[in-house]
C-alpha positions in Angstrom: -126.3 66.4 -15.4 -124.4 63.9 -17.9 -123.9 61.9 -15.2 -127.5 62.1 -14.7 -128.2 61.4 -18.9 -126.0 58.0 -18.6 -128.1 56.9 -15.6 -130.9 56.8 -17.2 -130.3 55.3 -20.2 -128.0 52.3 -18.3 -130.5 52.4 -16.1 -133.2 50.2 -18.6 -130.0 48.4 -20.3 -129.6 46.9 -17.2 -132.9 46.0 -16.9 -133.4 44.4 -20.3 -129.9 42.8 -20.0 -132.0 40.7 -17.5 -135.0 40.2 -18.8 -133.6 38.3 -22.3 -133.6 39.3 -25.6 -137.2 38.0 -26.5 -138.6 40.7 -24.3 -136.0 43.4 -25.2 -137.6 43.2 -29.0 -140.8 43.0 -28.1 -140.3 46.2 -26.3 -138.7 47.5 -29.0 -141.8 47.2 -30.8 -143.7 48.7 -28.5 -141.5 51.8 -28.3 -141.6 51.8 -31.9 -145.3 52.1 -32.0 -145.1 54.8 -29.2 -142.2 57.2 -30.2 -142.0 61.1 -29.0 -141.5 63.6 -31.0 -138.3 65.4 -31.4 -138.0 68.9 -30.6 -136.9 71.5 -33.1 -134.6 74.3 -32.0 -136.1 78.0 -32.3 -133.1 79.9 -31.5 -130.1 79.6 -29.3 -128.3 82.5 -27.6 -125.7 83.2 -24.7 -126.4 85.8 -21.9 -123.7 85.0 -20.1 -120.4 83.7 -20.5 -121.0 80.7 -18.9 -124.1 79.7 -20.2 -126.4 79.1 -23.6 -129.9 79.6 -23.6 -132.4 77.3 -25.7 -135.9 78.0 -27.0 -137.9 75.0 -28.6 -141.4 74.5 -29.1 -143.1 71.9 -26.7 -143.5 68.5 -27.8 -146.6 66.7 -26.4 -146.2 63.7 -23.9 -142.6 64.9 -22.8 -142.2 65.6 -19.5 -138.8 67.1 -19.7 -136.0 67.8 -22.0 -132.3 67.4 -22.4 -129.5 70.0 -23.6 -126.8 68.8 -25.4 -123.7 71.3 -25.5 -121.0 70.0 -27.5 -117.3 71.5 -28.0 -115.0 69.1 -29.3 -114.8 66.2 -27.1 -116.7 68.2 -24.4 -120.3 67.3 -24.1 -122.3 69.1 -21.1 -125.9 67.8 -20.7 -128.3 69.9 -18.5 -132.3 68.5 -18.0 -135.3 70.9 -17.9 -138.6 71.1 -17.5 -139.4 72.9 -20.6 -138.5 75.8 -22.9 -136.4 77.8 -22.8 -133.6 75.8 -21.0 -129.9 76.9 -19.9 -126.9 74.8 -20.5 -124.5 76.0 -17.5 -120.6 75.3 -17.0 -119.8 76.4 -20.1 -116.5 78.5 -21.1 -116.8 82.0 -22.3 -116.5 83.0 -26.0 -116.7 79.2 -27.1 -119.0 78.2 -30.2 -121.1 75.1 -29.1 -123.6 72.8 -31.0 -126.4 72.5 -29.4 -129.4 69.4 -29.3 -132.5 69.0 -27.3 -134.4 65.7 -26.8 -137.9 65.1 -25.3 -138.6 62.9 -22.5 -141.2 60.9 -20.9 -142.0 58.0 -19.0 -141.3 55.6 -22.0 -138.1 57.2 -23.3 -136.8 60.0 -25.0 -136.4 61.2 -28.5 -134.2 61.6 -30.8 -131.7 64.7 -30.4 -133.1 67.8 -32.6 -131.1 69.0 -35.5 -128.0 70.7 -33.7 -128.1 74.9 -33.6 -124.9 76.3 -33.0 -124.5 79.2 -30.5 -121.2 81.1 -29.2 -121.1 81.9 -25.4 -120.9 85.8 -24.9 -117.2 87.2 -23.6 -116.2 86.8 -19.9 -117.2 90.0 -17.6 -113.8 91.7 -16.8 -112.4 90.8 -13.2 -112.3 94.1 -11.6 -110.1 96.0 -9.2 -111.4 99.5 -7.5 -109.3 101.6 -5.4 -109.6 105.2 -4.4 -105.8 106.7 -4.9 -107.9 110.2 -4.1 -110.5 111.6 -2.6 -112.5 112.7 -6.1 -110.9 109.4 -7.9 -111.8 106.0 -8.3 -109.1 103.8 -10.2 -110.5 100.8 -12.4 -108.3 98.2 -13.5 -108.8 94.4 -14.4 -107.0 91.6 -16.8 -107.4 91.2 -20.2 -110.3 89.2 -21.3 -110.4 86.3 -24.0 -111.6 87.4 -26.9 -112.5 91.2 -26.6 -111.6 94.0 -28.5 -112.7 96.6 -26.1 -114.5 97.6 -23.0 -117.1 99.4 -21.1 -117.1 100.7 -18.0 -119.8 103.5 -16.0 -119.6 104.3 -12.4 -122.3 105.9 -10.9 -123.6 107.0 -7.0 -124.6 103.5 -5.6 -127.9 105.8 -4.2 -128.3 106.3 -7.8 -128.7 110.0 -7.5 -126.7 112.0 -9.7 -125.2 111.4 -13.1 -123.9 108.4 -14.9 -120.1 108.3 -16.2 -119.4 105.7 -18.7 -116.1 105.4 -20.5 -115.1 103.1 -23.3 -111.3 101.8 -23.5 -109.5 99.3 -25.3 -106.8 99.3 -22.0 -107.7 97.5 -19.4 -107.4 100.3 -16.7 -109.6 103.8 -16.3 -109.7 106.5 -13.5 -112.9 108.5 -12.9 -112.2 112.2 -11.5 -114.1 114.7 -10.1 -115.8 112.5 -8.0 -117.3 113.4 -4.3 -115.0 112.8 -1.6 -115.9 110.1 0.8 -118.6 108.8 -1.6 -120.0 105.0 -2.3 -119.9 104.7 -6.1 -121.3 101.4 -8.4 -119.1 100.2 -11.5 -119.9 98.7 -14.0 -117.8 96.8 -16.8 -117.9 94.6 -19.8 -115.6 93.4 -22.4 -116.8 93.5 -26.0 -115.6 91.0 -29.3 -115.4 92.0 -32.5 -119.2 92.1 -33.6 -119.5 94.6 -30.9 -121.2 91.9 -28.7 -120.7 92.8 -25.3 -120.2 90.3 -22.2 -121.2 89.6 -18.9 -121.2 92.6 -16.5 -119.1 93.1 -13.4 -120.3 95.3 -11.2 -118.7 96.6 -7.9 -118.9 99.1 -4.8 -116.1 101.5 -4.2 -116.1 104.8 -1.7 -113.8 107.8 -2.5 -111.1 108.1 0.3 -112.2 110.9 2.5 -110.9 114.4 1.9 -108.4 115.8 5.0 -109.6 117.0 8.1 -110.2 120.8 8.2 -109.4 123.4 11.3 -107.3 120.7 13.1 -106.1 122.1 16.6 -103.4 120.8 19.0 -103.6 121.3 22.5 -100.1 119.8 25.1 -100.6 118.5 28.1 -97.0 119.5 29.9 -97.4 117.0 32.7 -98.0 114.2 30.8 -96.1 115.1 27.9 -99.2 114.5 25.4 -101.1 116.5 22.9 -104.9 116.2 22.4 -105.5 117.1 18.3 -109.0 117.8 17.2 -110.8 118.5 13.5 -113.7 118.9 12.0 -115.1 115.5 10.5 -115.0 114.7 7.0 -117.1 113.2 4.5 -116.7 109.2 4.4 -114.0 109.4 6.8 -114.6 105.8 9.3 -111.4 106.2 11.5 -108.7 109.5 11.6 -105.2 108.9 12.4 -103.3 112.2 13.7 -99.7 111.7 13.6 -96.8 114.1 15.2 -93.5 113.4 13.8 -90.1 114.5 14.0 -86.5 114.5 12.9 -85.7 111.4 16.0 -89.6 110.1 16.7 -92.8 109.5 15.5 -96.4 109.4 17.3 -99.6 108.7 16.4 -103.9 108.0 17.9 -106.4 106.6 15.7 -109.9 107.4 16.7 -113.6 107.3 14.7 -114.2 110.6 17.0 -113.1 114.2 15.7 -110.7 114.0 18.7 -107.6 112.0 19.6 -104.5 112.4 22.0 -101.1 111.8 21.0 -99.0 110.1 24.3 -95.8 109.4 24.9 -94.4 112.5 23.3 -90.9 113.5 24.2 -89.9 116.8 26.0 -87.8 119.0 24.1 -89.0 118.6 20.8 -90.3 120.0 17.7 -93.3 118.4 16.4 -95.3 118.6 13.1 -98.9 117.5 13.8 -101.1 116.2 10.7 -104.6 114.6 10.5 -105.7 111.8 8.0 -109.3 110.7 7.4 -109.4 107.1 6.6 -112.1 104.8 5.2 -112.3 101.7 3.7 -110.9 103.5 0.1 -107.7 104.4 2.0 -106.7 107.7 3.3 -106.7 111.3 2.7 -104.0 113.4 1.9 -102.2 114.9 4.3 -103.3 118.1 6.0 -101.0 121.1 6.7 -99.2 120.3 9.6 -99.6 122.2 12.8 -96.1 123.1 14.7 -96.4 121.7 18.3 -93.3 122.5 20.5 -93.3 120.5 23.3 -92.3 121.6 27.0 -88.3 121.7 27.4 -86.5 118.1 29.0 -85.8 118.5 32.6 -81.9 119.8 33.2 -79.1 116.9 33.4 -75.7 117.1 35.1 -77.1 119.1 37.8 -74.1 119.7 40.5 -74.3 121.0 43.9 -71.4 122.7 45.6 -71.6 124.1 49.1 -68.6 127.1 48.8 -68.5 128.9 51.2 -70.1 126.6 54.2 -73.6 128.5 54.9 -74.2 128.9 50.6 -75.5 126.3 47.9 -74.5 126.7 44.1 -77.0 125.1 42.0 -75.8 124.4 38.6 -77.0 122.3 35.5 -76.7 122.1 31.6 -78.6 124.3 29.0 -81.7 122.1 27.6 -83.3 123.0 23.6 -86.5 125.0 23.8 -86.1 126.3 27.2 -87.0 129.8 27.7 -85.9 129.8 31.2 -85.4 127.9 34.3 -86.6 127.5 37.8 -84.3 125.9 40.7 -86.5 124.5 43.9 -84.9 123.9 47.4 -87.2 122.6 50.2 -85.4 121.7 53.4 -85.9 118.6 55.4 -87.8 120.5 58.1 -90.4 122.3 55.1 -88.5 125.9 54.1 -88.9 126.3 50.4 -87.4 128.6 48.2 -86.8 129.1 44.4 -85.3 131.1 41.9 -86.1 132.6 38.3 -83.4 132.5 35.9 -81.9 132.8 32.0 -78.3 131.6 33.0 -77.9 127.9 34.2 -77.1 128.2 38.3 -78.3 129.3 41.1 -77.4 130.3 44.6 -79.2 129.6 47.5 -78.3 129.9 51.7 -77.8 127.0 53.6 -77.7 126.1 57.3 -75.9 123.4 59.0 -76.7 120.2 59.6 -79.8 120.2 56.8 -80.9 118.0 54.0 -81.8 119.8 51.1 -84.0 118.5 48.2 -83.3 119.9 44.3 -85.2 120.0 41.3 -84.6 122.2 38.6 -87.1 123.0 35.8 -87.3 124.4 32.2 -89.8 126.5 31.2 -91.0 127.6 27.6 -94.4 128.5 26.3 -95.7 124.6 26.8 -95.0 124.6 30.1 -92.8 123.2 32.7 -90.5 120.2 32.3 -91.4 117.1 33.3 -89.9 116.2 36.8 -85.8 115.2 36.6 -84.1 113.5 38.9 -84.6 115.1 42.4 -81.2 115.6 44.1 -80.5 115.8 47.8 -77.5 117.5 49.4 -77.0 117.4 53.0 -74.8 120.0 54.4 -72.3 119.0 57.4 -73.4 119.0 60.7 -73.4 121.9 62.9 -71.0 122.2 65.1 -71.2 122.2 69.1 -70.6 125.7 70.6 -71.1 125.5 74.2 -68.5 123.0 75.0 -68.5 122.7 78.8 -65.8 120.9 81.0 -67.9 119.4 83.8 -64.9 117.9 85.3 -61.6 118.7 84.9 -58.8 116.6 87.0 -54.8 116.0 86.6 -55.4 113.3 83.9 -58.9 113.9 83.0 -61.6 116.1 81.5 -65.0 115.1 81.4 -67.1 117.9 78.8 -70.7 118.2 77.7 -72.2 119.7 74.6 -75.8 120.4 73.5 -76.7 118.0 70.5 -76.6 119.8 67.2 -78.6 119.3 64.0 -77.2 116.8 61.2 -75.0 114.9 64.1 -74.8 111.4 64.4 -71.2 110.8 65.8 -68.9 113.2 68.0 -65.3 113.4 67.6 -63.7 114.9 70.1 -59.6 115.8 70.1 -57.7 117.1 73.0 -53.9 118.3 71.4 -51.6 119.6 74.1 -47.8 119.7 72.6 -46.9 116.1 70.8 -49.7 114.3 72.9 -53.1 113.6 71.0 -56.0 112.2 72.7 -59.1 111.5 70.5 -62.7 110.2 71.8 -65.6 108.5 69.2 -69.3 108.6 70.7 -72.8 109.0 69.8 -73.6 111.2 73.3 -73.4 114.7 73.2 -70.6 114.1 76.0 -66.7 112.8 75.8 -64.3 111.8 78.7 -61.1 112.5 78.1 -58.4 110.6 80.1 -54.8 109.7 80.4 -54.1 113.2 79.8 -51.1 115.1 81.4 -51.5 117.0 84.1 -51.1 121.3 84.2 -51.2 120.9 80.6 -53.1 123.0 78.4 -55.0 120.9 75.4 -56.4 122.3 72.5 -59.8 120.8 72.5 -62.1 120.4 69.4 -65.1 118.3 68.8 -66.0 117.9 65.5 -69.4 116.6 64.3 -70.2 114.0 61.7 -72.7 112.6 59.8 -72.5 109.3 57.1 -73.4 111.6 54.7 -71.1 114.3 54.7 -68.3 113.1 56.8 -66.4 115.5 59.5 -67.2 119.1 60.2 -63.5 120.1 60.0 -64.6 123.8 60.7 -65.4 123.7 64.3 -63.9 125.3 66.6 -61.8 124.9 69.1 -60.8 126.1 72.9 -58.2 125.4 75.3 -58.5 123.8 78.2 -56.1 123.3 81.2 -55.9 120.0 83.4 -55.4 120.1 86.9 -52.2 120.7 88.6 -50.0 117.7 88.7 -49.9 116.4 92.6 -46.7 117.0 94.3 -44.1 115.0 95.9 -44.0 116.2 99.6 -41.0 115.7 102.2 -41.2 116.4 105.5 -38.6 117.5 107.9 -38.0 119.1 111.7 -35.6 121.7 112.7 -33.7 121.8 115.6 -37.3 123.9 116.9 -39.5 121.7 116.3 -40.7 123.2 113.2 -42.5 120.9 110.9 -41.6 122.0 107.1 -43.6 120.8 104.4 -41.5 120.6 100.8 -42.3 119.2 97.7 -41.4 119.5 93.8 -44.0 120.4 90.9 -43.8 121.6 87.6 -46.9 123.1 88.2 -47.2 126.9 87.0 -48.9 129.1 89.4 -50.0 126.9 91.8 -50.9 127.3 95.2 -50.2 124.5 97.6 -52.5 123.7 100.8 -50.4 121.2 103.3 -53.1 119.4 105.2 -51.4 117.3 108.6 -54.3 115.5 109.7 -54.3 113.7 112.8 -56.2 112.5 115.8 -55.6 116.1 117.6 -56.9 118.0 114.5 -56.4 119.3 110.8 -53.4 121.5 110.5 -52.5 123.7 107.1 -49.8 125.7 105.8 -50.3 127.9 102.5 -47.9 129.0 99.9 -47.4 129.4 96.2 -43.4 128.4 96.6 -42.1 125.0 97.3 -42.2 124.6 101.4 -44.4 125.7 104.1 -44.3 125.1 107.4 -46.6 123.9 110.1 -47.0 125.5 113.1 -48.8 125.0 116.4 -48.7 121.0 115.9 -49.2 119.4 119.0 -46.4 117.5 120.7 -46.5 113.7 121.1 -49.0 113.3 117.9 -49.0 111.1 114.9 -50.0 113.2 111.5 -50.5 112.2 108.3 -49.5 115.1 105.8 -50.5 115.7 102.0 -50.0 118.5 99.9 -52.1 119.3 97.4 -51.7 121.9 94.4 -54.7 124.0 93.2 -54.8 126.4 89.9 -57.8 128.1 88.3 -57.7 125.0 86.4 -58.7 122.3 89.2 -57.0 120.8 92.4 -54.6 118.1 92.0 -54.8 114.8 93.2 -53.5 114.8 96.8 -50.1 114.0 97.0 -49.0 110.9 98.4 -49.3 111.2 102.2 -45.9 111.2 104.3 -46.4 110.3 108.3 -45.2 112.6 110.7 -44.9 112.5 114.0 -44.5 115.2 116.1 -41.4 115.3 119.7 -42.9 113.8 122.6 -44.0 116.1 125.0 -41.6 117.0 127.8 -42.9 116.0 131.3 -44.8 118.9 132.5 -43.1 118.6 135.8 -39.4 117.4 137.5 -39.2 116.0 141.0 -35.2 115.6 142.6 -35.4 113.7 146.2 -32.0 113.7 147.4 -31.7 109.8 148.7 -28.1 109.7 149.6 -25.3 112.3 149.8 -24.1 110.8 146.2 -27.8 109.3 145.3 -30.9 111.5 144.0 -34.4 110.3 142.8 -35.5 112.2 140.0 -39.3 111.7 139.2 -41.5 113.3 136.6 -44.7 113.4 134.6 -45.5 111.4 131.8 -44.8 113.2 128.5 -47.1 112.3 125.6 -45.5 110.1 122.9 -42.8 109.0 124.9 -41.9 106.0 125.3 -38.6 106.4 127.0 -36.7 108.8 128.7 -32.8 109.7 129.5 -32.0 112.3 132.1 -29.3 113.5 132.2 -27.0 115.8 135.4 -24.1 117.2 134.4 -21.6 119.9 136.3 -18.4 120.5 135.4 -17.3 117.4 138.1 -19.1 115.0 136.1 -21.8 113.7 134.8 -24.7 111.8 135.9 -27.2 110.0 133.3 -30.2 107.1 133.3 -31.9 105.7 130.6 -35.7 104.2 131.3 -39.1 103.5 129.9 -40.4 104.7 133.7 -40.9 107.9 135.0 -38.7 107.6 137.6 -35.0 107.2 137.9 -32.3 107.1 140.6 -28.9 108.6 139.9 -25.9 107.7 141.6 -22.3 109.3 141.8 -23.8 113.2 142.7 -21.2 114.9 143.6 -22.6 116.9 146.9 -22.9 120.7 147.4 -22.6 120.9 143.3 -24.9 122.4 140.5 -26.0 120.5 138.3 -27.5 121.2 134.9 -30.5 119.5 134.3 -31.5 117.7 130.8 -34.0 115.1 129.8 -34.9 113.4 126.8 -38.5 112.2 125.7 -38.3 109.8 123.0 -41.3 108.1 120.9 -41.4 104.6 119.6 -39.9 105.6 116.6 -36.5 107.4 118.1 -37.9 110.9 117.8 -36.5 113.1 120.9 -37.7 116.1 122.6 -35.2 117.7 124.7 -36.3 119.0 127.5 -34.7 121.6 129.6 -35.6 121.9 133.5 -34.0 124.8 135.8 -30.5 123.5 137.4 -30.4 121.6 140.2 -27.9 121.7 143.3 -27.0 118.7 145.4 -26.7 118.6 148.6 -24.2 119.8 151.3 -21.9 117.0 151.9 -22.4 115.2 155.5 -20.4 117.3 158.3 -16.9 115.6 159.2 -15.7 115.4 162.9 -18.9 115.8 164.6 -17.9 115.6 168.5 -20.1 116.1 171.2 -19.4 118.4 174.4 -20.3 119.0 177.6 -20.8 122.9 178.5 -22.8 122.3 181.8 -24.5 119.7 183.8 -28.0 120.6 181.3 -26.0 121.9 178.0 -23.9 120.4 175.4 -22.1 121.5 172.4 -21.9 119.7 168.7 -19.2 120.3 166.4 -18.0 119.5 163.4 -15.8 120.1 160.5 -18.1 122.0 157.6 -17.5 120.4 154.0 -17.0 122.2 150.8 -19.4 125.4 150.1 -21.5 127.1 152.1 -24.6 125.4 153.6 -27.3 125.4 156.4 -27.0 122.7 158.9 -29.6 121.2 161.4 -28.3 119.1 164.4 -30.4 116.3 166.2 -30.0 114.4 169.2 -32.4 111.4 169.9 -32.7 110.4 173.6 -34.5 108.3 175.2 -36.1 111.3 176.9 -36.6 113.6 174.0 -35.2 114.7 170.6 -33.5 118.0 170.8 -32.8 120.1 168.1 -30.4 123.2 167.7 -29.5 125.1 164.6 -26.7 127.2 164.2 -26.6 130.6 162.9 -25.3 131.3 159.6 -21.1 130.3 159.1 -21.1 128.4 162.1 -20.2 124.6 162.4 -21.1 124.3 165.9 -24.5 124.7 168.0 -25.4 124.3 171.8 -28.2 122.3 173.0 -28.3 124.3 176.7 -31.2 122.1 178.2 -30.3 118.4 178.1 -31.0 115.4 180.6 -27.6 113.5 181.2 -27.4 110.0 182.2 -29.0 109.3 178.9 -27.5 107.6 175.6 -27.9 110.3 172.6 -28.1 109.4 168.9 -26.4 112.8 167.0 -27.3 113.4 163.5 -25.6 116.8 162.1 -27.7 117.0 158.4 -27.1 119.5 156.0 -30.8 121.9 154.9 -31.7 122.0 151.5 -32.7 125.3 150.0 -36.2 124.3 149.9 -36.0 123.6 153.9 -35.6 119.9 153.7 -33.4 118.9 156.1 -31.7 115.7 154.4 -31.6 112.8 157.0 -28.8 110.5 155.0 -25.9 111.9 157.0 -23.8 109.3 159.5 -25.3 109.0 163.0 -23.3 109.2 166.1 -23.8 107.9 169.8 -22.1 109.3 172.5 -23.3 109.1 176.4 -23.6 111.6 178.4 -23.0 111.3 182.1 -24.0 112.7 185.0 -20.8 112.1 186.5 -17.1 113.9 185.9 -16.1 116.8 184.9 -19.0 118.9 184.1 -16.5 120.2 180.6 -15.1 118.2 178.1 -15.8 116.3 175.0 -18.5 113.5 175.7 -17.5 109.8 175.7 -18.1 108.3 171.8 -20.1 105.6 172.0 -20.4 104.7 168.3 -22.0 105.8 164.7 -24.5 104.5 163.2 -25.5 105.0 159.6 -28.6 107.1 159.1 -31.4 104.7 156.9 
């Protein structure tokens, strides 16, 4: 507004500065002429601390008026219509002189004879706070100038009664106030006429009073508590806390209801309710005890002792009452147990995984959910081990698979030997074992998990008989026998010549047998093998044998000559060739040949002979072969001489050689052959009918016993006449040698 005031009046000093000073006095007279009249002041007061107000009486042809408000060097200037008028911006408690001028369209006055007026004292700057629910604290700063104050407080509905309290301090608590409750104050500072100041006035609630009946319920699964109340007066939000010696939790809600989370298990709680409102909050209520459910069990341990029995154990936990141990299976059976103490024990089968949790219970409720443990007991073990093969150096077996198993180990001990076999099958072959040994045999099941089922058990199980080492030999009859040397215990041993002609066996349980009825002239091939309850061997390496060649069936002896025989005879199987052999105590006779015939010189005649012949294979294996004896032939008659005994009948002699022997006598003519024999121990015989005048070839040749009369002896020709003496020996004419 002074900045408005100096406007106005530069505002025409600029004009007339213009103009020139002629005109600027001639208006000066004119203003003279017209001049407005100046106001005089009534009265001037202050309301406020900030302000004077100004009463004058109107002066005519003004169209508005300015306050003047002067402290020291301060001048404040405020235009109004018309009276009364308020000079603003002013301190508080400060004595000002105060001037009004008239203005119109031609000017203004002169400024009216000053009034002085002192601005009232400043209204006290409050602060309101609820520290309870039936108290409102005032407080503010001291104000210039004042010597005491005033304050009231009231319902803001204005029902009900009005407090007011004076106070030279500059704070003041109201009791006995309504909980949750908007209440108006009022204050003012007074000086020391007992003028008051401005008013402050204000709103403040009482804090709410604390929540009645408050209940807690726990939620054991999720380990919160849901806390409810009755509402309260005022209250805009509650806050129920649950606190302990390790945590605090809290839920803030404008409901009567809230629920406190994150709670921890085994823990005592107290539980309390506040009611808040823009005041603050109540007081505390009681609080409520709220045990919470016990903490799930830690260090849980599971033993299996004995195998076929699970000890469950854990550690004591606060606030548990008592506790509850679940197993469940892998394949669904369940089972619990109740207890006080802190393990449990439970049966267990082979080859199962077993899943553990163990609970605390108390009057909350059960635990929240630990850490669930699994324990997987070791794999059964195989009981129907089966040997589907057992040999000298092998053993094939077979098991049904069993629960939990996902390798086999199977171990065959027999004395300082170990043989072990790794395999997923339900099967193991063991090999390079010993044979006729017995092995301890175990197979033990295992699992990643567990390891080896070291309890299994074990049974024995004998190889096969080792094979035996076979030698053949012949006796001096031809009797094939079979031995061989084993270690094998109790073991019987089946010899087996097999051969074009047939299978041949011999039995025993020593360490020869022999085999009879072999065929002669064969080629065999002969094993052994040795047999137990355990298995057969392996057959033994097979020796040849080959049997005698078979004699000749049959023995032909054509005397040829007096000292010459043919001896002929069948062939004998297997043999290739043959000696024969004549032998008498005069000598001996002997051919060796790959025929079946042989011719044997330097026989002694009318001598028995012992007859031998030997029928050997390829190889040099002999059969000898024994015929009945054989006697040569009477020797050829000495001194054969013919004689005439009558015209018709003739007489041959001779000289009879060495043993006794049948004789035949021929004569060849050329009219007839005529033949005489002579009676037993004779050397002569008589031919009584005979043509003479003929030529006559004489053969005297010994019989054999068979009847054969042997034609090799020496021919002789004599003539017989028909002239001479009709007596006497014949004329000799010659031999000749019989062909």
């Amino acid at each position: 507004m002074h900045a408005v005031s100096n406007t106005m009046a530069g505002g025409p000093k600029k004009c007339l500065s213009l103009v020139g000073f002629s005109l600027l006095c001639l208006k000066m007279v004119a203003s003279a002429k017209t001049a407005l009249e100046t106001p005089t002041i009534d009265q001037a007061y202050s309301k406020l601390s900030n302000s004077i107000t100004v009463e004058w009486a109107s002066v005519p042809g003004a169209t508005s008026y300015l306050l003047t408000a002067k402290d020291g060097d301060t001048v404040i200037e405020t235009m109004v219509a018309s009276s009364p008028g308020t000079v603003t911006g002013l301190k508080a408690a400060t004595s000002y002189q105060i001037t009004v001028r008239s203005i119109s369209a031609t000017g203004k006055s002169q400024a009216s004879p000053p009034k002085q007026a002192k601005t009232v004292l400043a209204a006290p700057a409050l602060e309101v706070s609820s520290p309870s629910s039936d108290s409102i604290l005032v407080q503010w700063e001291a104000v210039r100038m004042a010597v005491g104050f005033s304050v009231s407080i009231m319902r803001a509905n204005g029902l009900g009664r009005v407090w007011k309290e004076n106070t030279t301090n500059t704070t003041l608590t109201f009791t006995g106030l309504d909980p949750g409750t908007l209440y108006t104050v009022k204050a003012y500072a007074w000086n020391a006429n007992g003028a008051p100041g401005d008013d402050s006035t204000c709103n403040q609630r009482t804090s709410p009073r604390a929540p009645a009946d408050i209940e807690v319920s726990f939620d054991s699964g999720a380990l919160q508590a849901s806390v409810s109340w009755a509402p309260t007066e005022g209250a805009v939000n509650y806050t129920a806390t649950a606190w302990s010696a390790s945590s605090e939790r809290s839920c803030s809600t404008r409901l009567r209801a809230c629920t406190i989370s994150s709670l921890q298990c085994g823990t005592e709680y107290l539980v309390s309710v506040l009611a808040r409102n823009d005041a603050g909050s109540s007081r505390s209520t009681s609080a409520v005890t709220l045990k919470t459910v016990a903490c799930a069990p830690a260090r849980v341990t599971i033993q299996e002792d004995p195998p076929g029995h699970l000890s469950v154990s854990w550690s004591r936990v606060d606030l548990a009452d008592y506790y509850v141990a679940f197993v469940k299976s892998d394949d669904g059976w369940e089972v619990h147990c109740d207890t006080s103490l802190t393990q449990c024990g439970f049966p267990s089968e082979c080859g199962f995984t077993y899943f553990i949790s163990v609970f605390a219970y108390n009057q909350a409720g059960q635990s929240p959910l630990g850490d669930v443990f699994n324990y997987t007991t070791a794999p059964c073990c195989p009981s129907d081990i089966n040997p589907v093969l057992v040999s000298s150096d092998r053993v094939e077996i077979v098991w049904s698979p069993v629960r939990g198993a996902e390798l086999y180990e199977t171990k065959a001990v027999g004395g300082v030997n170990a043989v072990e076999c790794n395999d997923t099958a339900p099967a193991c072959t063991l090999s390079a074992l010993a044979c006729d040994t017995q092995y301890n045999v175990t197979v033990y099941s295992f699992s990643e998990v567990r390891g080896s089922n070291t309890s299994c058990a074990s049974r024995f199980i004998t190889t096969a008989p080792c094979s035996p080492e076979i030698s053949v030999s012949m006796d001096a009859s031809s009797v094939i026998h079979v031995h061989w040397r084993s270690s094998n215990e109790g073991a019987t041993y089946t010899v087996t010549a097999r051969g074009e002609d047939g299978l041949y066996r011999c039995r025993s349980t020593g360490q020869s047998c022999a085999l009879a009825g072999l065929p002669c002239g064969s080629v065999f091939s002969v094993t052994a093998v040795a047999e137990t309850q355990a298995g057969r061997s392996l057959p033994s390496y097979s020796v040849p044998l080959e049997t005698v060649p078979c004699c000749p069936a049959s023995l032909t002896i054509t005397q040829v000559t007096q000292s010459v025989i043919n001896m002929s005879w069948t062939v004998g199987t297997g043999a290739l060739t043959y000696v024969m052999v004549l032998e008498s105590p005069a000598g001996q006779s002997k051919c060796h040949t790959h025929q079946n015939h042989c011719l044997l010189g330097c026989i002694t005649c009318g001598v028995n002979y012992t007859v031998a012949l030997k029928a050997i294979s390829a190889t040099g294996v002999t059969a000898d072969c024994t015929y009945h004896s054989y006697s040569s032939s009477a020797c050829c008659p000495l001194g054969v001489k013919l004689y005439r005994l009558s015209p018709t009948g003739v007489r041959i002699d001779w000289q009879a050689s060495r043993g006794s022997a049948n004789y035949s006598t021929d004569l060849y003519g050329s009219k007839g052959i005529f033949t005489c024999s002579p009676s037993a121990g004779l050397s002569f015989c008589d031919v009584t009918d005979i043509p003479c005048g003929d030529v006559y070839t004489v053969m005297v040749s010994p019989v054999a016993e068979t009847g054969l009369k042997l034609t090799f002896c020496p021919k002789k020709i004599y003539s017989v006449t028909c002239s001479g003496s009709t007596l006497g020996m014949v004329i000799y004419r010659g031999k000749r040698n019989a062909e």
